[in-house]
Phi, psi and omega in degrees: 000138181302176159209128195285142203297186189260178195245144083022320149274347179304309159312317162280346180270323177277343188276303193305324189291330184266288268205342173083002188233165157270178187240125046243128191237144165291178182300311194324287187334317195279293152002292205276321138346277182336283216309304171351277192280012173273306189306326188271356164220052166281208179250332189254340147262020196215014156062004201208159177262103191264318169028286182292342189269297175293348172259333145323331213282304197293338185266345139303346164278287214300319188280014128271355079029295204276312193310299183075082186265131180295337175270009161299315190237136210264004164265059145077014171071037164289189196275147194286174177247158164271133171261139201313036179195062153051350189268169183240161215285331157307309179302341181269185212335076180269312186113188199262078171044122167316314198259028148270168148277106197204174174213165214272158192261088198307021195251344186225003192033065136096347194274002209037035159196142191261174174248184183210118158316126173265137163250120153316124171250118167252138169323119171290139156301328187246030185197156165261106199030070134108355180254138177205119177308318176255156184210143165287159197320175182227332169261347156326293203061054164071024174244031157069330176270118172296118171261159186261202189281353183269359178111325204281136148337137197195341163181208190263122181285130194291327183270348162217057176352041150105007159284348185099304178264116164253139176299133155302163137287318190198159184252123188258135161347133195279150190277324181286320165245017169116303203117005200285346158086012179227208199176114166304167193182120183283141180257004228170137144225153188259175174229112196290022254296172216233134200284320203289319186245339198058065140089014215241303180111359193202139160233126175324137172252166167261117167205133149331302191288311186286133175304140174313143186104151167304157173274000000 
């Protein structure tokens, strides 16, 4: 069965009555919201039979969640990113069942998925398999320019008079890569689910004592 899509005022109206804010919200932002109103109207914490309110509240989050609408989300409803295992980033750090004990999980600060830099291998430019006769300037660093202590352009660097480049006598291990003749290069970033919560955004505490609700 279809399910009809929201309206722009529909959405907003329902975003200020569940969650107390207006639309256009970030993803984060919308997250924290969910959680919010998952602890103030479950059953086990809200004293009262919220039930029909809370399963309203959950089927309005996933149908912006599912919709992805630009006037919903303030980078415009682009398409969600994915994490290298499918899930989507809306689905983490919903947090824990109102009626555990749990606290946020500092390993994700609570989002349930980390990001991880993708790296790339590229040809060092300035050598042959790791070897090179020229190397950039080392006080430059290969920009040719002299800088003061503040960072500002101030002449021409004096030690490869503004090439960039000092000449070797014989060729020596490249400065840039190492000797290693490549060079890492970031391509990316991936998104991770976060090994420590599984995605949850919380790790449970057990303690007797502590009362039903998040800390």
């Amino acid at each position: 069965m279809r399910v009809k899509s929201l309206s722009p005022e529909e959405g907003r109206k329902l975003s200020f009555q569940f969650f107390g804010v207006a639309l256009p919200l970030t993803r984060d932002e919308l997250k924290s919201q969910f959680r919010s109103a998952c602890k103030r109207l479950h059953t086990d914490t809200s004293g009262s039979d919220t039930k029909d309110k809370f399963i309203a509240m959950k089927a309005f989050y996933d149908q912006l969640c599912d919709q992805n609408p630009s006037w919903a989300f303030s980078d415009g409803g682009k398409k969600e990113i994915l994490t290298t295992s499918g899930d989507r980033l809306s689905d983490l750090g919903l947090g824990m069942p109102p009626n555990k004990n749990g606290r946020d999980c500092t390993d994700c600060n609570h989002k349930g998925y980390q990001e991880r830099e993708v790296g790339g291998v590229e040809r060092c430019s300035w050598c042959m398999m790791g070897w090179a006769y020229s190397q950039p300037c080392r006080r430059c660093k290969g920009t040719g320019k002299f800088s003061n202590k503040a960072g500002k352009v101030v002449g021409e660097c004096f030690n490869c008079k503004g090439s960039g480049i000092h000449q070797c006598n014989s060729v020596t291990r490249c400065a840039v890569c190492k000797g290693q003749g490549y060079k890492i290069v970031p391509t990316g970033v991936e998104y991770v689910v976060c090994a420590s919560c599984q995605g949850v955004g919380e790790i449970e505490i057990y303690n007797p004592v502590i009362p039903k609700g998040r800390l």
